[in-house]
C-alpha positions in Angstrom: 193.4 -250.3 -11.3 196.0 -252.2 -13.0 198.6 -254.2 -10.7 199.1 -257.7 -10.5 197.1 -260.3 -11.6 193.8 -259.5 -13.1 191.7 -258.3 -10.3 194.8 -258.9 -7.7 195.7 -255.0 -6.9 198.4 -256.2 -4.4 200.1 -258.6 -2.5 201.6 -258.3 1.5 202.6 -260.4 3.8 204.2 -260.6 7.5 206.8 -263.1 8.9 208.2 -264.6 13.2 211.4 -264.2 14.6 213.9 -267.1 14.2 215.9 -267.9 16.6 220.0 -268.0 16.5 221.6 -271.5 17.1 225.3 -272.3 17.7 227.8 -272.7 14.8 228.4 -276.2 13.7 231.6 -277.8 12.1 232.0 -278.8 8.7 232.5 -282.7 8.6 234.1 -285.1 6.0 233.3 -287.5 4.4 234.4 -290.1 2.5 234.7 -288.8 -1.3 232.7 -285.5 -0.9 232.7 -282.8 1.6 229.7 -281.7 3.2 230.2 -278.3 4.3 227.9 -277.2 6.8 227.9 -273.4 7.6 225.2 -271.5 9.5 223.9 -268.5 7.8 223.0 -265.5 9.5 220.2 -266.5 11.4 222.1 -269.7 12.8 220.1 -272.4 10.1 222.5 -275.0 9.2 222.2 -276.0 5.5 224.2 -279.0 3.8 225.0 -279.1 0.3 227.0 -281.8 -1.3 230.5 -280.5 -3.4 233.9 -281.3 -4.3 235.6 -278.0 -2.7 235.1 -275.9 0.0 231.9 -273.2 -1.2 231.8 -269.2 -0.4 228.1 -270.5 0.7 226.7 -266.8 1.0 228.1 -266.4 -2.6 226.8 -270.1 -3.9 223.4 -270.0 -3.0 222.3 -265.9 -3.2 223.7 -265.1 -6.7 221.2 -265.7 -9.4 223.0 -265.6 -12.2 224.8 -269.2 -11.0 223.2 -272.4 -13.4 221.8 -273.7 -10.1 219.6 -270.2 -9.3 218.5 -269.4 -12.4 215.3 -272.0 -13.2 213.9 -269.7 -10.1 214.1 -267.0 -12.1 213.0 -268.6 -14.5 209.7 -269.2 -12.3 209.5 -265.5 -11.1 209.4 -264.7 -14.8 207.1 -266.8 -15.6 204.5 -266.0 -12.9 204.9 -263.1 -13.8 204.6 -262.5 -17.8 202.2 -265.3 -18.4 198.7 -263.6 -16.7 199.9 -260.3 -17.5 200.1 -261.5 -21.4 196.7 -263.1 -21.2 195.4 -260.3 -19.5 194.0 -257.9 -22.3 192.8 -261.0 -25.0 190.7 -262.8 -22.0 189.6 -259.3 -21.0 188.3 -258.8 -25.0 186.9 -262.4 -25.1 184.6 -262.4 -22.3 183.0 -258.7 -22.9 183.3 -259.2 -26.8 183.1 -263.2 -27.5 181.0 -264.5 -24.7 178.9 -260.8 -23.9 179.5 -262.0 -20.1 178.1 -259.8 -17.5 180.1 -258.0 -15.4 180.4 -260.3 -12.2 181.5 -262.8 -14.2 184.2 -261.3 -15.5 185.2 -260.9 -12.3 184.2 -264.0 -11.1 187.1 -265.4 -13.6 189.4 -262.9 -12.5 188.7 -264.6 -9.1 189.2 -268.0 -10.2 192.5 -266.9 -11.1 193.2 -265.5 -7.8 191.8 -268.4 -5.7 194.8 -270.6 -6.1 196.9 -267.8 -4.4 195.0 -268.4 -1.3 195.7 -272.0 -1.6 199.9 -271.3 -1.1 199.1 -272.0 3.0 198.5 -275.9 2.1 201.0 -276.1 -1.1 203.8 -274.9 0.9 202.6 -276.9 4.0 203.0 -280.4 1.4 205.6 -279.7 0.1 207.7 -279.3 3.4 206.1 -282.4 4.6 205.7 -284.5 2.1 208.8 -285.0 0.4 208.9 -286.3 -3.1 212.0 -288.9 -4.1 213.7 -287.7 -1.6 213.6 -283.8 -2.3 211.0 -281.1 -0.8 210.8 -278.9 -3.6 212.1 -279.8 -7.2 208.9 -282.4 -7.9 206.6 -280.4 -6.7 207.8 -277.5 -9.3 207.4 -280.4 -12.0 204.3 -281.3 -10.8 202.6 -277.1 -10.8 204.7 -277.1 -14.1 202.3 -280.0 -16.1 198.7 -278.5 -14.4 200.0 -274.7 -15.0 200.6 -275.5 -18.8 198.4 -278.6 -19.3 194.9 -276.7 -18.9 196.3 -273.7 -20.7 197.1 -276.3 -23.3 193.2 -278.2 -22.9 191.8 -274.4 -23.4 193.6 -274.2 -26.6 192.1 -277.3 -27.6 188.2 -276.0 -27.1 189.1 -273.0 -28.8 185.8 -271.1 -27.6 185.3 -271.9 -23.9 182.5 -270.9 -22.2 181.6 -269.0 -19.0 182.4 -271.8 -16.4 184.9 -274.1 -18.4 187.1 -271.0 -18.8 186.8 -270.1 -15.2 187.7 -273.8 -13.9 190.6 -274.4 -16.5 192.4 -271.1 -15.5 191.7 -272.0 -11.7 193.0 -275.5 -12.6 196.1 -273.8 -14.5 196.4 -271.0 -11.5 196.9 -273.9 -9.0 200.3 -275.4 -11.1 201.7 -271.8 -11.3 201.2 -271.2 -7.9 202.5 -274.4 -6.5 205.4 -273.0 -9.2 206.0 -270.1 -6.9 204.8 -270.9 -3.4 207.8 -273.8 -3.7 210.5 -271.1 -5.3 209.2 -268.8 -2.7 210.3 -270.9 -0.1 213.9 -271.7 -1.8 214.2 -267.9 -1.9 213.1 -267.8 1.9 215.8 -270.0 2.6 218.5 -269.3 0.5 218.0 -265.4 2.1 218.9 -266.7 5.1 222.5 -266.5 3.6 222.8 -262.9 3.3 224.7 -260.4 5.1 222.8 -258.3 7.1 222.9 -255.2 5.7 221.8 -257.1 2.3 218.8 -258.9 4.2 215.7 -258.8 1.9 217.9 -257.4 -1.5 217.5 -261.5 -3.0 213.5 -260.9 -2.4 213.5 -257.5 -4.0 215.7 -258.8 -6.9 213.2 -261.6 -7.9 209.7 -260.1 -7.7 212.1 -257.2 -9.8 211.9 -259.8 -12.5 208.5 -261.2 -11.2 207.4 -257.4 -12.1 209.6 -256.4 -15.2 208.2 -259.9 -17.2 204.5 -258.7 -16.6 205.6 -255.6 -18.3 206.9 -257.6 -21.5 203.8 -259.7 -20.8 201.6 -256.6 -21.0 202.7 -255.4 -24.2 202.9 -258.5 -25.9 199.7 -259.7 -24.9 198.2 -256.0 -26.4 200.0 -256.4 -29.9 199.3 -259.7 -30.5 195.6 -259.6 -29.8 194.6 -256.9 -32.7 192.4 -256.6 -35.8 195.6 -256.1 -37.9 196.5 -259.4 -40.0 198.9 -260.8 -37.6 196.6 -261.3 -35.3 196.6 -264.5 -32.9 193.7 -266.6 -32.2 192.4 -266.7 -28.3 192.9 -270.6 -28.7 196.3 -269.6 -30.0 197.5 -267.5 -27.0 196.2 -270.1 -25.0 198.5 -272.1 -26.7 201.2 -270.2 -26.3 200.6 -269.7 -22.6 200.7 -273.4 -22.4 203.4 -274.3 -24.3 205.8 -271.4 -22.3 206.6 -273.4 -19.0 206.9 -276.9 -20.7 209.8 -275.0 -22.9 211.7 -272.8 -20.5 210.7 -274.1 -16.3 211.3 -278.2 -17.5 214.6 -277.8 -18.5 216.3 -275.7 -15.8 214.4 -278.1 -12.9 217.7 -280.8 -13.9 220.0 -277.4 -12.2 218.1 -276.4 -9.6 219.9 -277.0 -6.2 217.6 -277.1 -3.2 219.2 -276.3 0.7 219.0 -279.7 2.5 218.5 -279.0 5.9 219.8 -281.5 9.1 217.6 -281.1 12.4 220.5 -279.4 14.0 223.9 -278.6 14.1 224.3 -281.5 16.9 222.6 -283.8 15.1 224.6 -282.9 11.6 228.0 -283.9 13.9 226.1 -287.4 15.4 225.1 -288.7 12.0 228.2 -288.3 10.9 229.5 -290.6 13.2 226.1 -293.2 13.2 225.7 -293.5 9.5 222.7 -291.6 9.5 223.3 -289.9 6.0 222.1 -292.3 4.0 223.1 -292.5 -0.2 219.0 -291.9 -2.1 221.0 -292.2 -5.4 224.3 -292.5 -6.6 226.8 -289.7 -6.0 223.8 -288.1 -3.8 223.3 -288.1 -0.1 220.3 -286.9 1.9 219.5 -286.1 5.2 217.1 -288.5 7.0 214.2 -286.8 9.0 212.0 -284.2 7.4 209.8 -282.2 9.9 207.2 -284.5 10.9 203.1 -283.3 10.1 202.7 -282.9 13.9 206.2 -281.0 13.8 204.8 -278.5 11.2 201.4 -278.2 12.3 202.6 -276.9 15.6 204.7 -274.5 14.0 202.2 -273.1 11.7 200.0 -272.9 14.8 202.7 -271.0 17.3 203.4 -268.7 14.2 199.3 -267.6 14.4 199.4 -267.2 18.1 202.1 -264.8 18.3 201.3 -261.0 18.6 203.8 -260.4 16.1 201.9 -261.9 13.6 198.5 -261.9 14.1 198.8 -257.8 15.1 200.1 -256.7 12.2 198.4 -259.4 10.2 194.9 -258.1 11.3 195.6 -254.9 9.8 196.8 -256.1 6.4 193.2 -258.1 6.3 191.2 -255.5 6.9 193.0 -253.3 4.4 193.1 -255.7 1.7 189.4 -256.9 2.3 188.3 -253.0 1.7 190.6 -252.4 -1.4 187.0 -253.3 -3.0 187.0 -252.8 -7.1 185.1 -251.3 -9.7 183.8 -254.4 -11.5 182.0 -253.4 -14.0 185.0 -250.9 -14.8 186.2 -252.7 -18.2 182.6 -253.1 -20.0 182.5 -249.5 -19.6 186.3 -248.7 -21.2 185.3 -251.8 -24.4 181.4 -250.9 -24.4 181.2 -247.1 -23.7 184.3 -245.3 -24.5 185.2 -248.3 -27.3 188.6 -248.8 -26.0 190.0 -251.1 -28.9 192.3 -254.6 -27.6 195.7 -252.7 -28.0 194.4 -249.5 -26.1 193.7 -251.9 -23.4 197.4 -253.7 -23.8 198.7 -250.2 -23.8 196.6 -249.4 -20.1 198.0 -252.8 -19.2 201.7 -251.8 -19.7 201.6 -248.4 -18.5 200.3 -250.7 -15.5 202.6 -252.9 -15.1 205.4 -250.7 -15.8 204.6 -248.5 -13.4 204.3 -251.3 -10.9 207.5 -252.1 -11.7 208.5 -248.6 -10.9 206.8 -248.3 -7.8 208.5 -251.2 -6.6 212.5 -249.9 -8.1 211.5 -246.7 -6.5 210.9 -247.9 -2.9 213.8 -250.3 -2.9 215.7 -247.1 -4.0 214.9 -244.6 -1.5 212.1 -245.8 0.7 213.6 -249.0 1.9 214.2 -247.3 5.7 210.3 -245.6 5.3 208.4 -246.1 8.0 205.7 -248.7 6.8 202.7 -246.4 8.4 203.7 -243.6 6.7 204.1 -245.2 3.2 200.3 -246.3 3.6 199.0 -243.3 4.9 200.5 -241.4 1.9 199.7 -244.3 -0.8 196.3 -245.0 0.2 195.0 -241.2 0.3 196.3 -240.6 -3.0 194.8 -244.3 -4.3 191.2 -242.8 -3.0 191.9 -239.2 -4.7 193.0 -241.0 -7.9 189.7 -243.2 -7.3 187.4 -240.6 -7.5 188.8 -238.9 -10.2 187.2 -242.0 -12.3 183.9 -239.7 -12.1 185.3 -237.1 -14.3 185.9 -239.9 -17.4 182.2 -240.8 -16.6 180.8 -237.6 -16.6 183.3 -236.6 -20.1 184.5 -233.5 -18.1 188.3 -234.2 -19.3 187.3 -233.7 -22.9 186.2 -230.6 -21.5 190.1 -229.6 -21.0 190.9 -230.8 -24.3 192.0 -234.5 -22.6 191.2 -237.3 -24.4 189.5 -240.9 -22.8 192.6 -242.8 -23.8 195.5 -240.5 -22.2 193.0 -239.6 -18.8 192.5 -243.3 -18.4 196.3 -243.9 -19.3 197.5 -241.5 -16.9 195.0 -242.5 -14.1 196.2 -246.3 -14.4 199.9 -245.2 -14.5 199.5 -243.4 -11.2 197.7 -245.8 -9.4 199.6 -248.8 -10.0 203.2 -246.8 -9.3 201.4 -246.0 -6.1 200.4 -250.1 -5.7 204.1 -250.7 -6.6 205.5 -248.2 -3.7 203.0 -250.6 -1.0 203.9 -254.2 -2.5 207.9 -254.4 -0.4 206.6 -253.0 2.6 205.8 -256.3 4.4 207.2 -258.8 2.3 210.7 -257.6 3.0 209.9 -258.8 6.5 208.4 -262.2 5.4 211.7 -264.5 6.2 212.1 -263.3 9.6 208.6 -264.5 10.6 209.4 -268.0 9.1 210.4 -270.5 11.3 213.2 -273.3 10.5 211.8 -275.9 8.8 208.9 -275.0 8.0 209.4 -272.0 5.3 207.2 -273.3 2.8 203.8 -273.4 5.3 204.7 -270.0 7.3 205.4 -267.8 4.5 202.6 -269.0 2.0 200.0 -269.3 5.3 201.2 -265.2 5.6 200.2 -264.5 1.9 197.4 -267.0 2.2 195.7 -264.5 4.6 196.3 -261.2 2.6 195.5 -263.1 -0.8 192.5 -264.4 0.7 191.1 -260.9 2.0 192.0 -259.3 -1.6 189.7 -262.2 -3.1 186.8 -261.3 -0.6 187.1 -257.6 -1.3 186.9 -258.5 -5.1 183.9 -261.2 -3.9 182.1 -258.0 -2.1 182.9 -255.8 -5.6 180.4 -258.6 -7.4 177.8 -257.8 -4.4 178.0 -254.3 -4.6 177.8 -254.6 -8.7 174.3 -255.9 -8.1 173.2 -252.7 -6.7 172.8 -250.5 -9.5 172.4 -251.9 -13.2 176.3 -251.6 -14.4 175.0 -254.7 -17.0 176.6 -254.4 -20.3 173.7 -253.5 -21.7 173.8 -250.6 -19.5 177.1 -249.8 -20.8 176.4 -249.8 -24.5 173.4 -247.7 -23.7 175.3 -245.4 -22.1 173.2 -245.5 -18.9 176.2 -244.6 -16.5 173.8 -243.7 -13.6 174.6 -247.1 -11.7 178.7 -246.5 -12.9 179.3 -243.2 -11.1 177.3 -244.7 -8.2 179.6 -247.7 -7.3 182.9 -245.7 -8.0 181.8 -243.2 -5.4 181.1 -246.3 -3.2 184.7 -248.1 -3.9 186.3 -245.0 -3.6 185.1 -244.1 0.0 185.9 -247.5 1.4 189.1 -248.4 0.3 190.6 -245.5 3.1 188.8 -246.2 6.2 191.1 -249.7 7.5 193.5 -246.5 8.1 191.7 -246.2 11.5 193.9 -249.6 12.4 197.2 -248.6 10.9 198.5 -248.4 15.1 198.3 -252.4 14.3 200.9 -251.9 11.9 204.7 -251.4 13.2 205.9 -248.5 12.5 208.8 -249.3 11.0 212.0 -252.4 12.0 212.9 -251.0 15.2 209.6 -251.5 16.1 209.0 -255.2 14.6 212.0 -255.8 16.6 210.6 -254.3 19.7 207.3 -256.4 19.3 209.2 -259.4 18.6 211.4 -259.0 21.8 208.4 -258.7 23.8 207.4 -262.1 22.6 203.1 -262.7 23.8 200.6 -265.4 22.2 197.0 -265.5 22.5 195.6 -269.3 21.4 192.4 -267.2 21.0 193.7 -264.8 18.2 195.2 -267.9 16.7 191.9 -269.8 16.5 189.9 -266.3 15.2 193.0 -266.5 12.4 192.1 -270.0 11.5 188.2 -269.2 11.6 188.3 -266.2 9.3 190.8 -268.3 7.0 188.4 -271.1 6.9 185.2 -268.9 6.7 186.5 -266.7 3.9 187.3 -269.7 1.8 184.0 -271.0 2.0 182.3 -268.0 1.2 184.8 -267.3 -1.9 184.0 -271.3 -3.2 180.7 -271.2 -2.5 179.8 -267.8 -4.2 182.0 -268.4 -7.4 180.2 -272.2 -8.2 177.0 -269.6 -7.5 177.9 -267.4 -10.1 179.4 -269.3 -12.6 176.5 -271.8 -12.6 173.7 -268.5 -13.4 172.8 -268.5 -16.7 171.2 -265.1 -16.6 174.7 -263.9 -15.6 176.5 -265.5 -17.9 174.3 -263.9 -20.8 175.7 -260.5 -19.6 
């Protein structure tokens, strides 16, 4: 399946109710005006400015100078991987012969850092940096995403394990990138009307989602036998040199919503003095959430049935989603798919994706979210098994070739992948409590990022099974192929069995919300499987990466 990052088939998430606080005055003050205004959901934001602002106007339109270097990071995240997709694919069965589970032992490297967006986003509402919670910590992901892209580059023919810890390294600085753009979003959506809640979200992963398909086809033309082919050390290059040009630049525009305690405490500091000058022409608000003031947060957002429900469903779904992981050895080894028949799988992919995604904001935004799965996962499975009849070369049969049945199976599947991804993350910023958006909404997509990671962890288990070497695959010895689709293919339905854990729909969110409950004890079995997941992950990828046996293919 194509969708997402290599290896990532989708990403969902959950969010806790916020509650509505009274209006607060605008105050001035000597040589600006500080308008305060509380959005929607009764947060009071500051922002410093010569005239009066149409707030819901200033901070949700992206096309302002001020919004758009968070585009720019939405792009970004979202062509880069999908451009290096195909030639790393090409490389490791190709360059470096590398077995099966540790190809996707690299796409899991690259994955990892996504489970790390719990602790990013929990730092950077913290621990502010000169002054500001989010702009240095984009800097900062902005050096590690395109310095270790840059050091690959440098070696030119990495192996096994330096490849897989440069592109975790690099992973980590993209997704500090995004967890802290996430969190501006989160806030800035706080602004919208009502009846727009959740259009800012859809807008940006629109062009998180339409820059993988550029990504995809670039990445496929590029990486060719035909003479204007690039290097592998050259796209690494490339992929480095990307977010130093375009992310560094913009950061000098981005605005970031300063937030006071309160409204009351926004009118008492204005009489006491306590907004203090951190530069000339720029005031900031003293007192950040303390760590004791976030940590209790993050754990009341665990403990409430609202979140840990619906959350325990999205886990278990995710964790089954189990892949095929010796899938792209046999397209390269056994069908000889060429580098820009793979780009070409890779944009029909990510286009589709992209679809999916247009489609359900289109017409499917008022779905109910039970019925979207029911209906996307039975036809994932269906599409799943229909893998067997490229094994077996019964399409050729029907006058179908390899490329166009593989082509049309990808498309399908990842438009159906497309039409689950809004589901849940519409809901995120109404789960995240004020204050704290960074920690809550990355510690939501921590938990389904983490369970995608141990279904692809289980995929390099189950790959050990049969022989689906590549060896296997040159020889044609499919036996052990046709065995782990079936396999894959019968699992990925049967979380459907807990989909009552799921709300139906937003009436019913809002019901469960209403009728508050917490359990400390679901909390700390949140916190355990978090914990215990990780540890497995870590410990099983320094396992793999460190086998030479495997690493011979």
């Amino acid at each position: 399946m194509v969708a997402g990052e290599m290896g990532v088939k989708k990403e969902l998430a959950l969010s806790p109710p916020v509650s509505p606080a009274a209006p607060s005055p605008s105050i001035v003050l000597p040589h600006h005006l500080h308008h305060t205004t509380p959005g929607p959901k009764g947060h009071a934001y500051k922002e410093i400015t010569d005239e009066p602002i149409d707030e819901e106007e200033f901070w949700t339109n992206m096309g302002k100078l001020h919004n758009i270097g968070l585009c720019l990071v939405y792009a970004l995240v979202g062509f880069v991987p999908s451009f290096v997709s195909t030639p790393l694919s090409v490389y490791l069965v190709h360059t470096l012969n590398a077995h099966p589970v540790i190809q996707n032992q690299i796409s899991i490297c690259m994955s990892l850092p996504w489970a790390l967006k719990v602790f990013l986003g929990f730092t950077s509402d913290a621990l502010p940096l000169c002054g500001e919670r989010r702009r240095p910590y984009i800097f900062l992901g902005t050096l590690s995403w395109a310095g270790f892209f840059l050091y690959l580059s440098y070696v030119g023919n990495p192996s096994g394990p330096i490849l897989g810890l440069c592109l975790c390294l690099s992973t980590v600085g993209m997704v500090l990138c995004d967890t802290i753009s996430d969190a501006m979003i989160v806030e800035r959506s706080t602004m919208e009307c009502e009846e727009d809640h959740g259009h800012l979200q859809s807008l940006v992963y629109a062009v998180r989602f339409g820059a993988a398909v550029v990504g995809a086809v670039l990445g496929g033309l590029v990486y060719n036998e035909w003479s204007f082919r690039m290097t592998f050390a050259e796209i690494m290059c490339l992929a480095g040199a990307l977010p130093l040009v375009l992310l560094l630049p913009s950061l000098g525009f981005v605005k970031d919503m300063r937030r006071p305690r309160s409204s009351s405490v926004v009118v008492a500091a204005a009489g006491d003095g306590a907004i203090v000058s951190v530069g000339e022409g720029v005031e900031e608000i003293e007192g950040h959430p303390p760590v004791s003031q976030q940590l209790r947060q993050i754990w009341d957002t665990v403990t409430l049935r609202v979140v840990f429900q619906p959350m325990a469903f999205v886990f278990m779904y995710n964790l089954f989603q189990v892949p095929n992981v010796s899938w792209n050895s046999f397209l390269q080894l056994t069908l000889g798919f060429t580098p820009l028949m793979l780009g070409a799988l890779s944009f029909g992919g990510r286009l589709m994706t992209f679809v999916g995604i247009l489609i359900y904001k289109r017409y499917f935004l008022r779905s109910s979210w039970r019925a979207v799965y029911v209906f996307s996962t039975v036809l994932l499975a269906l599409l799943s098994v229909l893998q067997l009849l490229l094994i077996f070369q019964i399409n050729t049969y029907f006058g179908i070739s390899n490329f166009l049945f593989s082509l049309g199976d990808d498309v399908m599947s990842a438009f159906i992948t497309g039409m689950q991804f809004l589901p849940l993350t519409i809901v995120y910023m109404k789960l995240c409590p004020g204050g704290s958006e960074g920690a809550t909404y990355s510690m939501l997509t921590t938990f389904s990022n983490l369970a995608l990671i141990l279904g692809n962890s289980v995929g390099s288990l189950f790959s050990l099974i049969w022989d689906v070497s590549n060896g296997a695959m040159r020889r044609s010895d499919l036996s052990g192929l046709w065995k782990l689709t079936v396999l894959t293919s019968c699992l990925s339905p049967l979380p459907l069995v807990l989909l009552f854990l799921l709300p139906s729909d937003r009436e019913q969110e809002k019901q469960m919300r209403s009728r508050a409950g917490a359990s400390k004890w679901a909390g700390m079995l949140f916190l355990a499987t978090l914990a215990g997941s990780l540890a497995w992950i870590i410990g099983q990828g320094i396992y793999v990466l460190c086998n030479q046996n495997l690493n011979r293919g």
